[in-house]
Each structure stands twice: as C-alpha cells, then as structure tokens.
N, C-alpha and C positions, 0 to 999 in steps of 0.2 A: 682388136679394140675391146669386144666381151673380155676379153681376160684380163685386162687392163681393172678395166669396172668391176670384176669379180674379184680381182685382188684388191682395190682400195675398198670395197665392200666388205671384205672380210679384214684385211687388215686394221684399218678406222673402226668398223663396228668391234672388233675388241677391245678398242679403248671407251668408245660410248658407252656400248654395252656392261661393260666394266661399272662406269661414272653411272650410270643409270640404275645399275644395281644399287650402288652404293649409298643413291638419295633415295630410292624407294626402301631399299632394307633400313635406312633412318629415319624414313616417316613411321613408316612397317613395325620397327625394334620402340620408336615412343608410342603409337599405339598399342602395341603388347603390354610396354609398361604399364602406361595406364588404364588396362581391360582388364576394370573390375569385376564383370560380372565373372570372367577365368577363375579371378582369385576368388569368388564368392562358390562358384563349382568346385577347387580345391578343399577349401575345406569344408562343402557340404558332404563332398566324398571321404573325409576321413571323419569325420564328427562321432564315426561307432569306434573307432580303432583308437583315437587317441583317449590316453588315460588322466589321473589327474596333473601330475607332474608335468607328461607333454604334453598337458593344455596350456600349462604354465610358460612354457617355453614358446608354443606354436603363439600367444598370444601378442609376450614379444617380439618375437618375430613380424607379426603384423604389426605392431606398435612402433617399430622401428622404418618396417618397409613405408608406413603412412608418412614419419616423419621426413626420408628421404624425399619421397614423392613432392610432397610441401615444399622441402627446400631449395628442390629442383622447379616449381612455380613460382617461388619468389623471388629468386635467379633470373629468372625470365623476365619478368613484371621489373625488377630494378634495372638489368640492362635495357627495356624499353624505352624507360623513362628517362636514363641517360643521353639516351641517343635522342633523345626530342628536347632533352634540355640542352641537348650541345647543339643540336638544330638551331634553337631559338636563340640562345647566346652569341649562336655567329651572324644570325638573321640582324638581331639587335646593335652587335657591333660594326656591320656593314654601313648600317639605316644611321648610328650616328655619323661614322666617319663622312659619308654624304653629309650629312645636316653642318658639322664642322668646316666642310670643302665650300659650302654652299654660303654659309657666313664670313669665310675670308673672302670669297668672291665678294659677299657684299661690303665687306669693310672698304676692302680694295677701291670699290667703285663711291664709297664715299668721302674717301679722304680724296681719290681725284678730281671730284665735284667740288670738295673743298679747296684742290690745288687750283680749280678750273676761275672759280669766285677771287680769293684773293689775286689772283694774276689780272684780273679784269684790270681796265685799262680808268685810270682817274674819271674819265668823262664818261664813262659808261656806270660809273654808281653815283657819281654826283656828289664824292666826298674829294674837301681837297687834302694835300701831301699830308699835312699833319694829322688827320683820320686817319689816313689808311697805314700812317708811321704804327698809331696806335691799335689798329688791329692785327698789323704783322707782327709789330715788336724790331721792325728793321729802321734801318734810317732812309728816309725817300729825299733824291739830291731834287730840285725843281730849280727854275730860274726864276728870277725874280725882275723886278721891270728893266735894271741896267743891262741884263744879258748875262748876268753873273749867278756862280750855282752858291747855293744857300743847303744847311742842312740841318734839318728837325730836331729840334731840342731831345735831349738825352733824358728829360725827370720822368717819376713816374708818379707825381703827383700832382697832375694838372692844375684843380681844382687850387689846394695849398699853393704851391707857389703862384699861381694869379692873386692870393691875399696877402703876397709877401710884398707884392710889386704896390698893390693899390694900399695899402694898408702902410707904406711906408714913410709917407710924411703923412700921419693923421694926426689931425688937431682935435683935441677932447672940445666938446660944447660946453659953452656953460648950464653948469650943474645947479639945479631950485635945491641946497642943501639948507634950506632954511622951515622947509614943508613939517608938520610934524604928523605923527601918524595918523591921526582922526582927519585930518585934515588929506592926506592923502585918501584915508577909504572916502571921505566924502564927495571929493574932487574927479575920483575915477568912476563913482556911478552919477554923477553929473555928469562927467563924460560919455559914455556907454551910451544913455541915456539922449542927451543931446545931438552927439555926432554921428553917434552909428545904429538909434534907434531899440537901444536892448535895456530891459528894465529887469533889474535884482534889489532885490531887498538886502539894507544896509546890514544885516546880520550875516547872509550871505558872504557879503563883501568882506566880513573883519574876517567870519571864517578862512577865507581864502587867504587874506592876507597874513592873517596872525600863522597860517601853517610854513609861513616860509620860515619863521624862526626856530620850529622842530623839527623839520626833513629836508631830505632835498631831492622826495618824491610824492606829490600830491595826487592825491586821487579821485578825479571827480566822478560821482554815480547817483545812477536814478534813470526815472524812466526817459525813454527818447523824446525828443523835440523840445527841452528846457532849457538850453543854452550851455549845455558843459562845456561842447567847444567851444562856443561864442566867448564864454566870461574869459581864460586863456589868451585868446586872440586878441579884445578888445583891451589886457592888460598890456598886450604886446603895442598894440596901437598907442595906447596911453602916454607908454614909457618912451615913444619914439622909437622903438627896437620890435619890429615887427616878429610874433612868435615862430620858429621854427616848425612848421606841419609835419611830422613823420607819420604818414597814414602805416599801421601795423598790417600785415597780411598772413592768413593762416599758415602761410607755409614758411613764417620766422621762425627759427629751430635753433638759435645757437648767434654769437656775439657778433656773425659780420653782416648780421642786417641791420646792426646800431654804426658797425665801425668798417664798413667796406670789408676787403679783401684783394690781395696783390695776385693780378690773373700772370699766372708764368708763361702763356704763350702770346699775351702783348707784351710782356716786361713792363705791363703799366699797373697803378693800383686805382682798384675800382670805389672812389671815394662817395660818402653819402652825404645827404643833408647835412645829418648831423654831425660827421666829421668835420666838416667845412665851419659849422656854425661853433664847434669846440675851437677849432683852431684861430676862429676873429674872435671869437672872445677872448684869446692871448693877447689880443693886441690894445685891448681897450678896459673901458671900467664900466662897459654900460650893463643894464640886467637882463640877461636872458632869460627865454622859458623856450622849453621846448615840451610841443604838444604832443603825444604817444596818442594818436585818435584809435577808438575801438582798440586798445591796447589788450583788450582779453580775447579778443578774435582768435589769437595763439596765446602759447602759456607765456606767462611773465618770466615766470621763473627759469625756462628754457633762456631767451634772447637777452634778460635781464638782467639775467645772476649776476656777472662780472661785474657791472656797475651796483647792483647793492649791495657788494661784498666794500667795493673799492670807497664806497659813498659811506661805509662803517666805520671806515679809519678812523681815530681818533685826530690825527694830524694832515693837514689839508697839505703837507709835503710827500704823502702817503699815496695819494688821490695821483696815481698814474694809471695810465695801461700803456700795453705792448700792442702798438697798433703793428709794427711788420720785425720781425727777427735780426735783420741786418738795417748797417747803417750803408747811403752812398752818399758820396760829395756834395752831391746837386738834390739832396733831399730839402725840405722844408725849414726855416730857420730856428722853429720852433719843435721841433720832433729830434730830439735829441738821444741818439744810440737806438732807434726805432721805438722810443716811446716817448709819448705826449702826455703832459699833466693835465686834467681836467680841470677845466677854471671853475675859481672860487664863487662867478656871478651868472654862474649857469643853474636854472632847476629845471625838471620834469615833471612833466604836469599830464597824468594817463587820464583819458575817459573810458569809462566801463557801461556796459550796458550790460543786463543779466535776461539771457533769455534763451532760446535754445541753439542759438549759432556761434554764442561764445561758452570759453570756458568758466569753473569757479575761480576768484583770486586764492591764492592759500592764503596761510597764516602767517608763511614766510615774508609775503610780502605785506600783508598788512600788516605788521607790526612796524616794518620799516617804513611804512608811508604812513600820511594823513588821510582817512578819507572821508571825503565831504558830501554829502545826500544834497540833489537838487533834485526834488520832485514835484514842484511846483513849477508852473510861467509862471512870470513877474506881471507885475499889475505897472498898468501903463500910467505913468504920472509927468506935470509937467517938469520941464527943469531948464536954466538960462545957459546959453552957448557956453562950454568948458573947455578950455586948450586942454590939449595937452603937456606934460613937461618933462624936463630931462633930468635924471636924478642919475647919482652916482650910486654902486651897489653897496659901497662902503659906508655912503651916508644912510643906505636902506637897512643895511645891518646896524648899523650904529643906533636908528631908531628902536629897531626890534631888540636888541642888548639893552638896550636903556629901559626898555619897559618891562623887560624879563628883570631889571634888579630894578627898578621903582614899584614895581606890581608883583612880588613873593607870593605865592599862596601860604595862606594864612596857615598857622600853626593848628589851628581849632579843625579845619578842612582837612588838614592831611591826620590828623589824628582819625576825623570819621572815615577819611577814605582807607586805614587801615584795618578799621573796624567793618568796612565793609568787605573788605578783601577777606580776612579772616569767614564773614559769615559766607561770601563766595565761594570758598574753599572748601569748607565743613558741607554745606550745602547742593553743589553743583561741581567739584573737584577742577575748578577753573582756578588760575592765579591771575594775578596784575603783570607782574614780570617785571624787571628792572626799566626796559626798554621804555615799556607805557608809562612806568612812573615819570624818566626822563622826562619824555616829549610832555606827559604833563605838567609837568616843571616848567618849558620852555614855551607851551602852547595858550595855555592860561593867562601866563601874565601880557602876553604879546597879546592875546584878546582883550584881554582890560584897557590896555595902550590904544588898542583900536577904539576904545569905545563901548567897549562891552561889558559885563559881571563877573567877578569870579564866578560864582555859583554857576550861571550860564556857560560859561566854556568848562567847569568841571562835569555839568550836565553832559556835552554835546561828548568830549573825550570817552567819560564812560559809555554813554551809549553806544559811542562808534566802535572803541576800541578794545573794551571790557566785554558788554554782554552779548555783539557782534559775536564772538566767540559762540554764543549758546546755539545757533545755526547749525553747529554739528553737534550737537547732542540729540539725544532721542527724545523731543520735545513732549510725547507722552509722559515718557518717565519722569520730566520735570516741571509737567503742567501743574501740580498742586503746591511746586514749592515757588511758583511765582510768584502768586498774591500772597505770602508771606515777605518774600523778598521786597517789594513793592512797601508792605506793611514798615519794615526795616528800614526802608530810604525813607518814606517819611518821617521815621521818628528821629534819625538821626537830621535832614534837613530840612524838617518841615516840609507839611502836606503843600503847601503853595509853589514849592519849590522842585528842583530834579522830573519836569516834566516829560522833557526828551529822553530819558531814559525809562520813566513808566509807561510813557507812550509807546517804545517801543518794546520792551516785556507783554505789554497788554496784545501789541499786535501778535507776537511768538505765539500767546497762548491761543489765539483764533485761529492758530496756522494747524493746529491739533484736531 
C-alpha cells in the first residue's frame, strides 16, 4: 500500500508540480517585468560605459519598454471593466425578464377579474338584460311575462333613437311670432325677475341678446357670483326650452367630450348631453342654448376646435360633423352616413372665470365668439308676474335680420372706426380684422333693435373685441400711448361718449 501512495505521490505531483510552477513563474515572470527598481540598477550600472549615441538608443529602449508596460495596464483595466459590464448587463436582463413575467401574471389576473364581473349573474349587479347587453356588447335572451324569450335591441344609440320614438308624432306649440325685439329683452327680465328671482340690468339683456345675431358662441365673463350661468338658464326657462348644462372638466382634451364616442367592446356609442340635445333640435324649431359652465377649466381650443371651425361655414348645409365613421340599419333617422348636421336653432353659451384654476381664452377663440363682461349683481327691483312664451327660432332670427338691415351703422361711424384702426395700427401694431368688422356689422344694429345706441354697442365691440387684444402686449411699453389714444376717441366721438372703452384703457394703464 506505501508504494501505491508513493507512486500516486510522485506520479500526480508531476503534474501539480508542473501547474504550480507555471502560476508561480507567472506571477514571478509579471513581477520581474514590472521591477523597476532592476531596471533603475541597470542602468545605474552602465551610466559610465554608455556613450552618446548609446544613450540615444538605451533611451528608446526605455521609451519603448514604458510604453509596452502601459499597454499591458490598459489591457487589463479594459478587460476588467468588460467583465463587470457584461456582469451587469446580464444582471439587468434577468431583473427585467422577471418584472415582464410578473406583469403578464398580473394582466392575466386582471382580465379574469374582468371575465369573473361580467359573468356575474343579473341579480347579483342589479342591472337588468338590457345593461348588461350593453356592457358585453352580446345579446342577453330573457323571458318576458308570457314565458316567451325576447332579445335586446341591436342600436348603439340609445339615447337617439329614444327621440326618434317620442319625438315622432310632435306637434309644434303655438309660436308669440308677433313679439318684437325690445319687447322680448323687456319681457325676459320681467321674467328672470319675477319668477326666478334674478335681477340684470336691461343693457345686459340687449347685450346678450343682440350677440345671438353675430355668433353662434357667447361668452359670458366676470367675476364669480353674478349670474353668467343664471342669465343662460333663465333664457332657457323663458323660451320654454330649458338650456342644456354641459359642466366642462379639466381633463376635456379633444371632440368626444362634446360628441360621445363609439366604445368597441360594448358595440354601444357613448352619447352625451349634448349629442342628444343636437339631435331633438332636428326635430323641431324651438331655440336652443347650450351652457359650456366653467368652459376655461380646460382649453377651448383643445374640445372646441371642431365646432368653431364647422360653426365658420359660410353655408349652414356646411354645418356637419362625423359623429361615427360607419353607417348601420338601425342607426338614428337623422344621422345619415355617420354624420349629423348641426341645427340651425342651436347656440353656446361658455361661462369663463379668470383666476388661477382656469386657463387664458386665446385669440382664436375670441374673435369667433362675443364676449360679454358681467361684473356687477343686479340691483333688486320690483316687477309684475311675466309668463313666459314660445317663440319660433325663425321668427327669432327674422327679428335680428330685420334689425341688422333697419339699423346699418352709420357711414360717419365706420369711417371713424377706420380711422381708428389705422391709428391702432401705427401705434400699438394691433388690427380690427375682417372678422370683428363683420360681427360688428351684425352686432350693432341688432343692439339698436334691442333698444340700445349705435354709439353704445360700437363702445361695448371695441372695448371687448379690439383693445381686449392690448392684454398681451407689454403694457409698460404702451402705457404712455394710451392717454393719447384715449385723446383720439374723444376727438373723433366726442368726450361724452366711447366710455367703455376709456374705461377700460384707463384700467390697462393701472395694471402697470
């Protein structure tokens, strides 16, 4: 057995011994390399013998030995660093593939939560067949009282076709087309007044009124608690046609918080207020408004666009949208090829508050809307019981046409108001714009009709819709050309007159 042990002892240690040589003569062989002080006793030993020439050479020599030595350290140091970056790289890709695995786990477990809910049995959610049609998107068979099976309507417009059904023997009311316009502002703040307790001063009123003849987006602003939305609603009550409330919420981004949107896993379309309230105005001549509340909460111009692109038309056969991209059978009677025409006896009417939770209106959209400052309460007065009454939208326009060509702005007016455009221009690099000229064309003489002045509605236009404008300019740089301007409207309409626009210039200048 010793000779056994003395042969695997010498046998095996030849090859250990071997391998052990070979790692110690490689630590052994890079510490030689780099054992400077050797090479510093090299050539301290020769530094008498070598001459100038083999200085020359022994120098390279070192110059070269250094530079290997280097590239043999930085060899090292980049394979280090590989090897910890391929460490980390696999470390990384392990750590997502888990976090991947881990989220299909939970997809997994949510859509069977989801299979788990709609499986749920009708008396366990307390909706009946026709709900739970509409959150599957299937058809649910139920009995009905004879014992016989019944099955869930196929439309995906709920709401529309429920006004197809009631709306289809509608008898119009008779229409007070005999009212004329002063006589209507007078009658509706009698009313206001009377029945529902709210008090506006009759210039207010023609304001309001007279904007229905140049947009068919009104803008009520000012501070809180004045009645924007009251005046709106109490027009709705008026007219017998109660207004449409569409409260705005921040997170309106885009056209289908005006016009719904078709959800594809009920196969149903998600209709809104004001969808519904477009679609019965097809059916009738009464006048709508629809209230846009806190309408700057989000941007106008995001949820809005479509409608005041569509609302620019020149021709009221123009006035479509694309509520859904296909047509089906059992659509709506009036939505034809998946668009609906916007009725002719429809407006909107936004309230704005300006303060730190809404946004600014742009320019975009005030040029296309009227807007009307209420920054006043009304002053409480008495007034005798007022009905209200039923007016046709045609004979509502008919009046506002008739006053827009009985009540022209004067030739004398639009000359100064060119002249004042020009000194706008030269002075402040602001224009009028074709836009504003219109709606002042249209807005003016419908205030005369109410009751009102030209001078007074050419006041009220520019103020809102002219030097409104001066907000974004850099009110320093144009503090000294205001009291000239100011100087200017006086001499063109006399000092007595153009209040509401000095008054508002004079405030610009204090805001400096």
């Amino acid at each position: 057995m010793d000779t056994v042990f003395k042969f695997l002892f010498e046998f095996l240690g030849q090859f250990f011994g071997s391998l052990w040589s070979i790692i110690t003569g490689l630590f052994k062989g890079i510490g030689e390399a780099f054992n400077f002080p050797a090479y510093i006793n090299i050539i301290n030993g020769y530094t008498t013998e070598l001459g100038g020439l083999a200085w020359g050479i022994a120098i390279l020599a070192i110059v070269l030995l250094v530079a290997v030595l280097g590239l043999i350290v930085w060899l090292i140091i980049v394979a280090v660093k590989k090897f910890i970056r391929s460490h980390r790289r696999r470390k990384d890709t392990d750590s997502l593939i888990k976090e991947v695995q881990a989220l299909n786990k939970e997809v997994m477990r949510l859509n069977l939560e989801k299979d788990k809910i709609l499986s749920m049995k009708v008396s366990q959610i307390g909706l009946n067949p026709n709900e739970i049609s509409e959150l599957t998107g299937e058809e649910i068979e139920s009995l009905n009282g004879e014992g016989e099976e019944e099955v869930s309507s196929d439309k995906r417009f709920y709401k529309l076709a429920e006004i197809d059904e009631l709306w289809a023997d509608y008898e119009p009311p008779v229409y007070d087309n005999t009212i004329t316009l002063p006589e209507f502002c007078d009658r509706f703040r009698l009313f206001a007044c009377s029945q529902l307790g709210l008090y506006y001063d009759i210039k207010i009123i023609r304001l309001f009124v007279a904007s229905f003849a140049s947009t068919r987006l009104i803008i009520l602003q000012g501070i809180s608690g004045t009645g924007k939305t009251s005046l709106p609603y109490a027009f709705g009550k008026f007219i017998n046609n109660p207004a449409v409330i569409a409260s705005v919420q921040p997170s309106w981004r885009d056209r289908s918080e005006l016009f719904g949107y078709f959800n594809e896993f009920t196969k149903k379309y998600n209709e809104t207020e004001l969808l519904r309230a477009m679609y019965e105005a097809s059916y009738n001549e009464n006048i709508y408004a629809v209230i846009l509340d806190e309408m700057n909460i989000a941007r106008v111009e995001y949820y809005f666009a479509e409608m005041l692109s569509i609302l620019e038309m020149p021709s009221r056969d123009e006035w479509i949208v694309d509520v859904i991209p296909n047509a089906w059978p059992s659509d709506p009677k009036h939505i034809v090829n998946g668009q609906l025409k916007i009725p002719p006896n429809m407006w909107y009417i936004g309230t704005a508050n300006n303060d730190d939770s809404t946004f600014a209106i742009t320019d975009k959209v005030y040029d296309r809307a009227m807007p009307i400052e209420i920054n006043t309460k009304g002053v409480a007065f008495e007034a005798p019981f007022t009905e209200s009454i039923f007016i046709n939208y045609k004979h509502f326009e008919s009046l506002l046409n008739e006053a827009k060509a009985n009540n022209v702005v004067s030739e004398d007016n639009l000359k100064k108001i060119n002249l004042l455009d020009d000194y706008v221009i030269e002075h402040f690099r602001i224009a009028f714009g074709n836009r504003i000229v219109k709606q002042l064309r249209d807005f003016v003489p419908a205030y005369v009709g109410c009751g009102g002045t030209e001078i007074d509605g050419l006041d009220y236009v520019l103020a809102r819709k002219v030097f409104r404008k001066f907000e974004s300019l850099n009110l320093s740089y144009i503090r000294d050309e205001i009291d000239g301007l100011c100087a200017y409207i006086d001499e063109l309409f006399g000092e007595e007159n153009m209040n509401e626009c000095k008054d508002y210039l004079h405030m610009l200048k204090k805001l400096v």
